[in-house]
C-alpha atoms as one frame of an Amber mdcrd trajectory, in Angstrom:
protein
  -3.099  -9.252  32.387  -4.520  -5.840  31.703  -2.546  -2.720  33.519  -4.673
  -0.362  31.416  -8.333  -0.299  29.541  -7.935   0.089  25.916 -11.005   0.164
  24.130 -11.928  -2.784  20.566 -13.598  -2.113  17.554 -14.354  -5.715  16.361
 -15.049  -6.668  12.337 -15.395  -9.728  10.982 -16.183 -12.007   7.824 -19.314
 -12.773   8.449 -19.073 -16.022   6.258 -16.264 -17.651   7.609 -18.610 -20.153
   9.903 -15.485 -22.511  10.100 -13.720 -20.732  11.978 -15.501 -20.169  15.460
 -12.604 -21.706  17.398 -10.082 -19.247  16.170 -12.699 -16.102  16.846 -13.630
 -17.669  20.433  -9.784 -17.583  21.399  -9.393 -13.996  20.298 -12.739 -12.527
  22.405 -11.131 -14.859  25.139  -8.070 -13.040  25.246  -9.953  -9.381  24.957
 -11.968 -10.750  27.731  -8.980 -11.196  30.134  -7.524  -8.327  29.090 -10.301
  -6.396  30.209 -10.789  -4.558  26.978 -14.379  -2.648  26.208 -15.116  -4.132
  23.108 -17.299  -2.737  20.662 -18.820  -5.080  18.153 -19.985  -3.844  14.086
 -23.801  -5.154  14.485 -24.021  -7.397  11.174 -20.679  -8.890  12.798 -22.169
  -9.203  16.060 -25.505 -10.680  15.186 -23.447 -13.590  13.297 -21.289 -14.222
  16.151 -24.504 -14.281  18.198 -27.197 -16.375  16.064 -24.924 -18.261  13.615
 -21.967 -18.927  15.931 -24.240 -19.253  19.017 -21.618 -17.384  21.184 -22.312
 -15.240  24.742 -21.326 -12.076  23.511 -20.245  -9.842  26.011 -20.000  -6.345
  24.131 -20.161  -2.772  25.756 -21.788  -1.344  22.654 -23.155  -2.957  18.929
 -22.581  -0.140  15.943 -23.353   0.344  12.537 -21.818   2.196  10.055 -18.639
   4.782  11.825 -20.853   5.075  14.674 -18.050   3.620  17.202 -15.308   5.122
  19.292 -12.193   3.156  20.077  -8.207   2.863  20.741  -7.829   0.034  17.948
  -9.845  -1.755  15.463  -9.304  -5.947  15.129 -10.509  -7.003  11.834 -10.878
 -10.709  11.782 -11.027 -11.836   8.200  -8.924 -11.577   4.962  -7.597  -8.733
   3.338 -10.853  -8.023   2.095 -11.936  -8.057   5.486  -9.175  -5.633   6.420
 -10.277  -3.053   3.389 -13.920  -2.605   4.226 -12.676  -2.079   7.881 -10.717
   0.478   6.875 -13.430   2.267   4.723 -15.560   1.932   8.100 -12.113   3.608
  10.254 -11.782   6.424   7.415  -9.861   9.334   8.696 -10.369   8.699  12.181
  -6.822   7.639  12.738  -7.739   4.419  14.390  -4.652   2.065  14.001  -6.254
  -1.777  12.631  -5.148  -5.041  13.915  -5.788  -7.393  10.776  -6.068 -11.062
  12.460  -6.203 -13.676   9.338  -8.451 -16.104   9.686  -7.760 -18.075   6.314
  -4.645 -17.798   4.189  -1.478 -15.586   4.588  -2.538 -12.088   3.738  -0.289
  -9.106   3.329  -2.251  -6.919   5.415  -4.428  -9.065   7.935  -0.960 -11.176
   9.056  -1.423 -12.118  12.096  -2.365 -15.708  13.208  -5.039 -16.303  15.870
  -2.429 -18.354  17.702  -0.384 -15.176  17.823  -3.220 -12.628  19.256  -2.304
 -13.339  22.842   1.172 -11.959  22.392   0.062  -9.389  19.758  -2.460  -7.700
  22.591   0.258  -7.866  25.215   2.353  -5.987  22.888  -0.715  -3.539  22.655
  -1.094  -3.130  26.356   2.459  -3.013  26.721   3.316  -0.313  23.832   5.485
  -2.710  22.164   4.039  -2.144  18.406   4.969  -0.433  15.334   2.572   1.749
  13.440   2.753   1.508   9.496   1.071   4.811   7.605  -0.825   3.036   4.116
  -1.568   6.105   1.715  -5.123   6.036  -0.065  -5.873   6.824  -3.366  -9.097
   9.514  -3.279 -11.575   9.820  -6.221 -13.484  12.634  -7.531 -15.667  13.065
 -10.298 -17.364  15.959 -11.926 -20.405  13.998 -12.722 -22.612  12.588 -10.552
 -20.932  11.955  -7.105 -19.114   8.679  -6.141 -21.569   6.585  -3.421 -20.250
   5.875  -0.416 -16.553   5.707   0.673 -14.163   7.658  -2.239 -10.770   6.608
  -1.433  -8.936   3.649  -1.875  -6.517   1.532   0.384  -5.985  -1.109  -2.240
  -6.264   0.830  -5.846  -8.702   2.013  -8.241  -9.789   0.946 -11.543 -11.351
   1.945 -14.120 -13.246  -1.041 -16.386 -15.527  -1.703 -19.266 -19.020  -2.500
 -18.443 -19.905  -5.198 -21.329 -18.443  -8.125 -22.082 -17.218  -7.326 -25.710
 -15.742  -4.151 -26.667 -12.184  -2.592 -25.014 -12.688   1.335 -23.288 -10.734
   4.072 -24.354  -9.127   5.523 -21.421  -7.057   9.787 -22.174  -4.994   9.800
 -18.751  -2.880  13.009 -18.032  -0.860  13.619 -15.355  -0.809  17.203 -13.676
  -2.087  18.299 -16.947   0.198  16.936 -18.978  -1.076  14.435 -21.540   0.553
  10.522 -21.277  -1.425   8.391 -22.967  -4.714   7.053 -24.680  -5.178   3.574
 -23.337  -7.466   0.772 -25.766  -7.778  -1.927 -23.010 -10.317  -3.762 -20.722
  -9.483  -1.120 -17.901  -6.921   0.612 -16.245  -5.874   0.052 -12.703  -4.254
   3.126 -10.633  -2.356   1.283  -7.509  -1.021   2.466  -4.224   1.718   0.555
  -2.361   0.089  -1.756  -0.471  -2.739  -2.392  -3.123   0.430  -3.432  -5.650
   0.512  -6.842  -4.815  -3.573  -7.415  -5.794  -5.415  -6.893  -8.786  -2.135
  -4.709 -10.382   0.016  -7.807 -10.089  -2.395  -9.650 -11.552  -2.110  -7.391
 -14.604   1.370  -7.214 -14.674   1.824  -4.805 -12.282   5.510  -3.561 -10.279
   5.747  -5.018  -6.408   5.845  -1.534  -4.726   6.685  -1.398  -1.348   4.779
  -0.421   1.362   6.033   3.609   2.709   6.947   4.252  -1.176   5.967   7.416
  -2.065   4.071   6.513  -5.342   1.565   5.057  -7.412   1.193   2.728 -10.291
  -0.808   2.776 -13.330  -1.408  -0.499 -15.026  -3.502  -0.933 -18.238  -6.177
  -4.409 -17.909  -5.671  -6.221 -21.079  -4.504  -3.352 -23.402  -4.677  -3.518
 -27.116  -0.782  -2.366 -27.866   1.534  -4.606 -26.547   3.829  -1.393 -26.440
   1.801  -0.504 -23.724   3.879  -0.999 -20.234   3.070   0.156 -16.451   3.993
   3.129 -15.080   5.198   4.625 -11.759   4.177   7.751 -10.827   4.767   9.854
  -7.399   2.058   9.821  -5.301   1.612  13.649  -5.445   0.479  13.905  -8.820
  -3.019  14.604 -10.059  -4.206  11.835 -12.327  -6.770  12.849 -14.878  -8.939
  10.179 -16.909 -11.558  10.658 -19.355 -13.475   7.409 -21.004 -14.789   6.654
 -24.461 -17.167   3.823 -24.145 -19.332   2.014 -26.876 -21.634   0.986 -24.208
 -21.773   4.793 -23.162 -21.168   3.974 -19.646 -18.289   2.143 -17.711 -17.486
   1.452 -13.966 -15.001   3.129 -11.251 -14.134   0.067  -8.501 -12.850   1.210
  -5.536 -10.885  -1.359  -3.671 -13.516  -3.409  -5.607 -16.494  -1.842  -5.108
 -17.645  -0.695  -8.206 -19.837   2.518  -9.147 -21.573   3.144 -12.883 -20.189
   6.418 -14.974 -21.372   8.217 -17.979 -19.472   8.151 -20.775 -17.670  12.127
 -20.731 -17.032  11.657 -17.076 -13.834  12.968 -15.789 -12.416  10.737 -13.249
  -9.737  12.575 -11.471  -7.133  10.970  -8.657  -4.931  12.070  -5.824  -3.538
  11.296  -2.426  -5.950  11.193  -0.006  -5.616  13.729   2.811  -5.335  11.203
   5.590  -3.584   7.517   5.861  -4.951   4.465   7.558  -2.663   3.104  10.098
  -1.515  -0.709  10.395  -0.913  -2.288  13.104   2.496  -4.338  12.893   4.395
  -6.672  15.408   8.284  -5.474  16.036   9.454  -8.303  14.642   7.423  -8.476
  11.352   9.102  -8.331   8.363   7.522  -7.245   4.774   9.935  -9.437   2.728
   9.606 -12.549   4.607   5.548 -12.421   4.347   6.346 -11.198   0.387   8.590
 -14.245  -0.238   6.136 -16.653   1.560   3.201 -15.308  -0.500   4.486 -15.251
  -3.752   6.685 -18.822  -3.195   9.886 -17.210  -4.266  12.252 -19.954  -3.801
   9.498 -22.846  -4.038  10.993 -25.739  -6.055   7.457 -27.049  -7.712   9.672
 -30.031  -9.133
C-alpha cells in the first residue's frame, strides 16, 4: 500500500475506552502502510494496559520529545488542542481523527482514515495554516505552553463579584470592561467558548481576532473584530486581588496589576484537510442551520 515511509506521531483521549474498535482500525491501516509510528507514552500505556492492544511502536515519547512527518490526534477537539501545544512550532501538519461527535477541527471519521492516509502517501492533501494567539505577561511568567490555537480568556476567580478588565489596542485605549471575563478569539477558536458568549463565526484563514466580553455589566457592550496584527493590552482590577488567564482552557493564576499583553504568535500550526472538505458544510452540520426542530 505504502510506496514511501512516512513517519506517525500518535495522541489520543485517553478516556475514550469505548472506542477501541475505531482506534484498532486506524493502527491497522498505519500498520499496512508501513508507517514508523511513534506513540505519546500516557497514550500508549492506555492503549497497552486499558485497551489490552499489541502495540507495535518504533519509539514511546513524552512531552515534544518525538520526530515525525505528521501527527494523528485521535480524540475531540480538545484532543486536537493539547496535540497541538505538544507540535508547537515544529511545523508538523496534524491529522485530527474524531472519535466522538463532529468536531470542526478533528473531522475526520475513522471509517474515512484508510482513504485519508492514501491521500497522505499519495500527496493528495491540503494544508490549512491556524494562527495562534501568544501571551505574555510582565509578572510572573505564564507555565507551560503560551499561545493559543483556540483563544484566550481572561476570567474572575470567585464566584461573586464581576473583574474590571482596561484593554487597549496598539496603545490606544478601547474600553474598560465590568464582566465575568473577556475572551480574545482567533479564527478557528470562534466557533467555541466566543460563540458561546455571543461571539462572530470567523472564518478560518481570516486575518483577525475577536474580543468578546463573558457576561458584561453594560448591555452596550458588543464584540469586536480586530486584525490579527495588533497588540492587545489588558490590565485587571479584581476584588479577589487575583484572577485567571485560560489558554485554550488551561488556566494560570495572576496578580491583580498584571499586564496581560496579546499578539500573533510567530509560527502557525498546520491542519491537515482532505481535498474535498468543505468548512461550510461541517459549519452548517454543526450548528443545524436548516434543522426543522418542529
Amino acid at each position: 500500500m505504502a510506496q514511501r515511509k512516512l513517519r506517525f506521531a500518535l495522541f489520543g483521549n485517553i478516556y475514550q475506552t469505548r472506542k477501541s474498535a475505531s482506534i484498532q482500525e486506524v493502527l491497522t491501516c498505519l500498520s499496512e502502510c508501513g508507517a514508523e509510528l511513534s506513540v505519546d507514552m500516557e497514550y500508549y500505556y492506555f492503549l497497552k494496559d486499558n485497551q489490552r492492544f499489541d502495540l507495535q511502536a518504533a519509539h514511546v515519547f513524552s512531552g515534544d520529545d518525538f520526530e515525525a512527518d505528521f501527527a494523528i490526534s485521535m480524540g475531540g477537539d480538545g484532543t486536537f488542542l493539547k496535540t497541538a501545544s505538544r507540535v508547537g512550532k515544529r511545523d508538523i501538519p496534524i491529522l485530527g481523527v474524531n472519535m466522538g461527535r463532529l468536531g470542526f477541527l478533528a473531522d475526520i471519521s475513522p471509517d474515512d482514515i484508510e482513504h485519508c492516509l492514501k491521500a497522505l502517501y499519495q500527496d493528495d492533501f491540503a494544508i490549512e495554516s491556524r494562527a495562534l494567539i501568544q501571551v505574555e505577561t510582565d509578572g510572573e511568567a505564564i507555565e507551560g505552553i503560551n499561545c493559543a490555537l483556540n483563544d484566550v480568556a481572561i476570567l474572575k476567580r470567585d464566584t461573586a463579584a464581576m473583574i474590571s478588565i482596561r484593554a487597549s489596542i496598539n496603545g490606544q485605549y478601547l474600553n474598560t470592561y465590568q464582566a465575568d471575563g473577556l475572551v480574545i478569539s482567533t479564527p478557528t477558536g470562534s466557533t467555541a467558548y466566543s460563540l458561546s458568549n455571543g461571539g462572530p463565526i470567523i472564518v478560518p484563514g481570516t486575518k483577525v481576532f475577536s474580543m468578546t466580553a463573558v457576561a458584561p455589566h453594560s448591555l452596550n457592550v458588543r464584540p469586536i473584530v480586530l486584525p490579527d496584527s495588533a497588540v492587545i493590552e489588558l490590565e485587571v482590577e479584581s476584588r479577589s486581588h487575583n484572577f485567571l488567564v485560560a489558554i485554550d482552557g488551561r488556566s494560570e493564576k495572576c496578580k491583580e496589576g498584571t499586564k496581560v499583553t496579546l499578539r500573533r504568535a510567530p509560527y502557525d500550526i498546520k491542519v491537515v484537510k482532505r481535498p474535498d472538505h468543505r468548512y461550510f458544510n461541517s459549519l452548517r452540520e454543526k450548528m443545524m442551520w436548516g434543522a426543522d426542530s418542529r
